[in-house]
C-alpha positions in Angstrom: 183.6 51.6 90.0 186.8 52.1 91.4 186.0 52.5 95.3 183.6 49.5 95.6 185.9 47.0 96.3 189.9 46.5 97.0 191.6 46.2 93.7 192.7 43.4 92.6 190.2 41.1 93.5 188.5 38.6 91.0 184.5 39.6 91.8 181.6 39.7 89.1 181.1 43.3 91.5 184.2 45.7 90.6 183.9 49.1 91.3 184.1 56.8 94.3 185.7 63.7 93.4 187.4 64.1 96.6 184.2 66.0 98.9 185.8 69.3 98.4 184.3 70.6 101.2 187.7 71.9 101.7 188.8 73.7 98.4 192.4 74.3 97.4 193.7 76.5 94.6 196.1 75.5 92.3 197.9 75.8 88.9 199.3 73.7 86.0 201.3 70.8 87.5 205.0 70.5 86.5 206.2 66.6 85.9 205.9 64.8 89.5 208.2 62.5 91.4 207.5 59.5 94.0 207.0 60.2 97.2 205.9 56.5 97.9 204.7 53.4 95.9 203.4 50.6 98.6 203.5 47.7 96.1 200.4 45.3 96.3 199.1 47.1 98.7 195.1 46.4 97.5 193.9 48.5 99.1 189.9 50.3 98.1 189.5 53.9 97.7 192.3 56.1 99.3 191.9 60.2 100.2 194.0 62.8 101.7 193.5 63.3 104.9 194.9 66.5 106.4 198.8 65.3 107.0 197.6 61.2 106.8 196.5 59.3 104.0 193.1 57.1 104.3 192.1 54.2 103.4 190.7 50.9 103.1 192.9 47.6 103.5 191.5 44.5 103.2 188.0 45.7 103.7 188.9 47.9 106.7 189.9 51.7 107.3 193.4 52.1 107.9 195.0 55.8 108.3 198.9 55.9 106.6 201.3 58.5 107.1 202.4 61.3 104.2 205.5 59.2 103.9 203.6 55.6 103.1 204.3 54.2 106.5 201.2 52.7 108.2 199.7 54.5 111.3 196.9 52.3 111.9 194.3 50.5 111.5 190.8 50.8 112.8 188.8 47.3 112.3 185.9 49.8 110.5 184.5 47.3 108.1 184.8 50.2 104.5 185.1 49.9 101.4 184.6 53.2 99.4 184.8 57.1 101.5 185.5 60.9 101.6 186.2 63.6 104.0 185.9 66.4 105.5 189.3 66.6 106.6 189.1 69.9 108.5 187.2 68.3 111.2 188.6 64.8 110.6 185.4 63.8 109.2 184.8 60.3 107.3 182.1 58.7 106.0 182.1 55.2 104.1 180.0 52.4 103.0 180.6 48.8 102.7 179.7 45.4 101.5 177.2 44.8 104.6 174.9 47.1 103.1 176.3 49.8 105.8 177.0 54.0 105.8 179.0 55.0 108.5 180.5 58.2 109.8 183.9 58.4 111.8 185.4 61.4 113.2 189.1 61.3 115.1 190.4 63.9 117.5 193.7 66.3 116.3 196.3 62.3 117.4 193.8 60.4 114.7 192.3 58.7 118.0 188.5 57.0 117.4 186.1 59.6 118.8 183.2 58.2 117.6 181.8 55.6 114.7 178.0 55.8 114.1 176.5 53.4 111.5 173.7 56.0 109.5 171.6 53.0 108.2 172.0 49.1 107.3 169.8 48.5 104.8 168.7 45.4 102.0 170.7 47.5 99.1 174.1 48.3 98.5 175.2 52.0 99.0 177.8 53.3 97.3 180.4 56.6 96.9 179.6 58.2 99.7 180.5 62.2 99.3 180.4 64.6 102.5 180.4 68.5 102.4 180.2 70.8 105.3 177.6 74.1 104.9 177.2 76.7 107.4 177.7 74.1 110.2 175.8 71.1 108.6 176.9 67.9 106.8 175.6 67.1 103.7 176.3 63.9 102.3 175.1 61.3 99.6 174.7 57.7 99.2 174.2 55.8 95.6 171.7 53.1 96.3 171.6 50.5 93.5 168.7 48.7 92.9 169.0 45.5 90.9 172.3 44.9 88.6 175.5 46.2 90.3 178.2 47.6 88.4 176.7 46.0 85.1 179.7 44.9 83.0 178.0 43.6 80.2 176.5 45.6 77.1 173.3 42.7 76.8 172.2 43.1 80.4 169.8 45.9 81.8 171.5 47.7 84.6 170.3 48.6 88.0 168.5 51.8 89.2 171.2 53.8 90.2 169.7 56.7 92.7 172.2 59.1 94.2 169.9 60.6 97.7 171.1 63.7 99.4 170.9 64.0 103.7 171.9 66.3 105.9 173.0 66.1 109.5 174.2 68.4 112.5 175.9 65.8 114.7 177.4 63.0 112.8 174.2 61.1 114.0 170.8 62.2 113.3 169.9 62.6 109.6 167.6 63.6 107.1 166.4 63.1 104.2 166.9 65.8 101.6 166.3 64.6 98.1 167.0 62.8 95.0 169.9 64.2 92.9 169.4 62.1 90.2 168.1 58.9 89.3 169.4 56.3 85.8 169.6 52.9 84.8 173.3 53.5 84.4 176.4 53.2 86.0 176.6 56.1 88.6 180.0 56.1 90.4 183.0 58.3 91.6 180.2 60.7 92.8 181.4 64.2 94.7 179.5 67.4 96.4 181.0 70.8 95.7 179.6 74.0 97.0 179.2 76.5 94.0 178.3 80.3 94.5 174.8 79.8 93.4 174.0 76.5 95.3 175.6 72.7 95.8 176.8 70.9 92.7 177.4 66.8 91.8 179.8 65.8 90.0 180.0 62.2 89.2 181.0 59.4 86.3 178.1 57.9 84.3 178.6 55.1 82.1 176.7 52.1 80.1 179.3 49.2 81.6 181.7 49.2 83.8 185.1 50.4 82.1 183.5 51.2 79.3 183.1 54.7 77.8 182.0 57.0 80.2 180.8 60.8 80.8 182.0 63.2 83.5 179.2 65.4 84.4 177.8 68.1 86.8 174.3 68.9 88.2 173.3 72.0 90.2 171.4 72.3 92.5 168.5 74.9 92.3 169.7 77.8 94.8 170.4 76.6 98.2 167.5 74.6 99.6 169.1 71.4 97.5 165.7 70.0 97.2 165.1 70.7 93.1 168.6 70.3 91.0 168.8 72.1 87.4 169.8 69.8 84.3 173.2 68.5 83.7 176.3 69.9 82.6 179.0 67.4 80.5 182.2 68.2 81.4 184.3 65.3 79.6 182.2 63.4 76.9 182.5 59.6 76.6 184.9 58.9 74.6 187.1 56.8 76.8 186.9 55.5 81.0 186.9 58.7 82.5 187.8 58.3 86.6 187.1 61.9 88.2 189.2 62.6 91.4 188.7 66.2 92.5 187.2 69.6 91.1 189.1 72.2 92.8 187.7 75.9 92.6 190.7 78.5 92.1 191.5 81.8 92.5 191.2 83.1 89.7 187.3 82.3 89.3 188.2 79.0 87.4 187.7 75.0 88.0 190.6 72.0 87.8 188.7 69.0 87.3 191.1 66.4 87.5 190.9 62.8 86.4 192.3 59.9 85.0 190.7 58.0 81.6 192.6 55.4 79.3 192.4 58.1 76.6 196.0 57.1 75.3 195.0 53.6 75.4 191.3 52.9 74.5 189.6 49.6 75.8 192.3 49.2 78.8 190.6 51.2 81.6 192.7 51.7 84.5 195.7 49.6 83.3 196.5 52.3 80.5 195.0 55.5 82.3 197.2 58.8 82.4 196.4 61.8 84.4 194.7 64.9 83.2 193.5 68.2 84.2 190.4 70.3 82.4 190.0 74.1 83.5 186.6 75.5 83.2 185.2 79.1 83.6 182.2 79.3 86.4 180.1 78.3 84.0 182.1 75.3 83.4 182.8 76.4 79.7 186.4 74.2 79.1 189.2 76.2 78.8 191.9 74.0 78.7 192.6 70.4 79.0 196.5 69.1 79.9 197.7 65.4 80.3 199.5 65.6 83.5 203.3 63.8 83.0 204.0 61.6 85.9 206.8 59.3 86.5 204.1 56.7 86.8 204.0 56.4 82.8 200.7 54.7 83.0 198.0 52.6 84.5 197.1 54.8 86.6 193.3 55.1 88.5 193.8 58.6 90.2 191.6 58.9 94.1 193.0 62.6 95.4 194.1 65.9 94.7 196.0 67.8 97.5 197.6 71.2 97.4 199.9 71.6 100.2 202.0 74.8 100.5 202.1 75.0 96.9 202.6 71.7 96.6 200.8 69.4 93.9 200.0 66.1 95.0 198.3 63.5 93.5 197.2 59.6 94.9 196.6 57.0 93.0 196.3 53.0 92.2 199.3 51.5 89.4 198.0 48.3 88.0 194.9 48.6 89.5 193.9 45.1 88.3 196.7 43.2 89.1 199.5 44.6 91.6 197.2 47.6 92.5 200.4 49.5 94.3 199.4 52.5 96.3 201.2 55.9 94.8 202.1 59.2 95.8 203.5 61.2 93.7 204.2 65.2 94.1 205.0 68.6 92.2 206.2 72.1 93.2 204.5 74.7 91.4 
């Protein structure tokens, strides 16, 4: 689970598609070019933010600017996010068993940091999505084995639970999503034209073989979600990113998976983009050429202007640099 803990680190924990609450359109993506590479930077997950980058750095949230130069950091204990950048939204989670939500004024100031719940499990992959002037966000609570790495060992109950809130404060309850004894990470909320939809990773071990797949939710109370779609089977570590609705009618879910390399996770991921109908009926599937040749865990999707951007970790496991890299239509 990539966004559970700064990479690099030597835990027996190691750990999520953008909340597109804020959908982009986009087309096929041209080679890219470096923008930035902060080398070693180890930091946790990392999303666009508006004309910023966030992040967490040594455990805390820090806000970079487009060019890699560091704007500053907020002492917010974080470890895993997303956003709902339009209103300079966060919400994270973090190893003290905390979800939080910040929001920041239009000069990335603090306005306010309210901590949702403490609690005796670990939450996980926060998503957020804003709905006809309400917040909708999940949480993955694990219950017993975290991030289960090994093939003879039962894993924990991962449960992904849906709230809602009006002001960043109050909150309630709205249902489960879905509920395995698997590995349940990377998890996003996307509004579809029939209801809400999850998207999230599943897998057996950590970096092992994993699905991408999609639930729906059943019309637009959120309380009853209809079975699950597979949109990229497991045949290698799939790491989703963003699902981006386009105009012409059709979904970019991009991701990164070690499909070129089998067995080395991150270290030999490439980038990839799969186009599905409204359905989500594939249509097309492209390896995205990058001059990051490989070992690459992909966090965010931006299009800006017709720009592609894409952010991600090189060497997640070892030097874990922080990259930007960028394409013109």
């Amino acid at each position: 689970m990539k966004r559970i803990m700064a990479c690099g680190m030597v835990l027996s924990v190691l750990c999520s598609l953008i909340g597109t609450g804020c959908t982009a359109d986009t087309s096929e993506v041209a080679n890219t070019n470096i923008v930035f590479n902060i080398e070693k930077l180890h930091n946790g997950d990392a999303k666009f933010f508006n004309d910023k980058i966030i992040t967490s750095v040594n455990g805390e949230l820090s806000i970079y600017n487009e060019n890699g130069e560091l704007f500053k950091n907020y002492g917010i204990q974080s470890s895993w996010m997303d956003t709902c950048p339009k209103d300079k939204v966060v919400i994270y989670g973090n190893f003290e068993n905390e979800i939080g939500i910040a929001q920041f004024d239009n000069q990335y100031n603090l306005i306010q940091n309210n901590i949702l719940w403490k609690s005796e499990n670990l939450h996980i992959d926060p998503a957020i999505i804003k709905i006809d002037g309400e917040y909708y966000f999940t949480a993955t609570e694990i219950v017993g084995n975290v991030n289960n790495a090994d093939v003879n060992q039962e894993n924990g109950q991962y449960t992904v639970k849906l709230y809602k809130t009006a002001d960043l404060i109050n909150i309630e309850y709205v249902s489960d999503i879905i509920s395995e004894k698997n590995n349940i990470e990377d998890v996003d909320l996307v509004k579809l034209d029939d209801g809400l939809g999850l998207v999230y990773e599943k897998e057996k071990v950590d970096k092992g073989d994993s699905s991408i797949e999609i639930l729906k939710s059943n019309g637009n109370d959120y309380k009853k979600w209809k079975s699950k779609t597979i949109l990229e089977n497991p045949d290698c570590d799939h790491e989703p990113a963003s699902l981006i609705y386009n105009k012409d009618d059709t979904y970019s879910l991009y991701y990164s998976c070690d499909r070129e390399n089998i067995g080395k996770s991150y270290m030999g991921g490439n980038i990839y983009e799969s186009r599905f109908d409204k359905d989500f009926k594939k249509q097309s599937n492209q390896k995205i050429d990058t001059e990051t040749k490989t070992g690459i865990l992909l966090y965010d999707v931006q299009n800006k202007a017709g720009e592609i951007s894409l952010l991600f970790a090189k060497n997640y496991l070892t030097d874990c640099d922080l990259v930007k890299e960028t394409s013109h239509k």
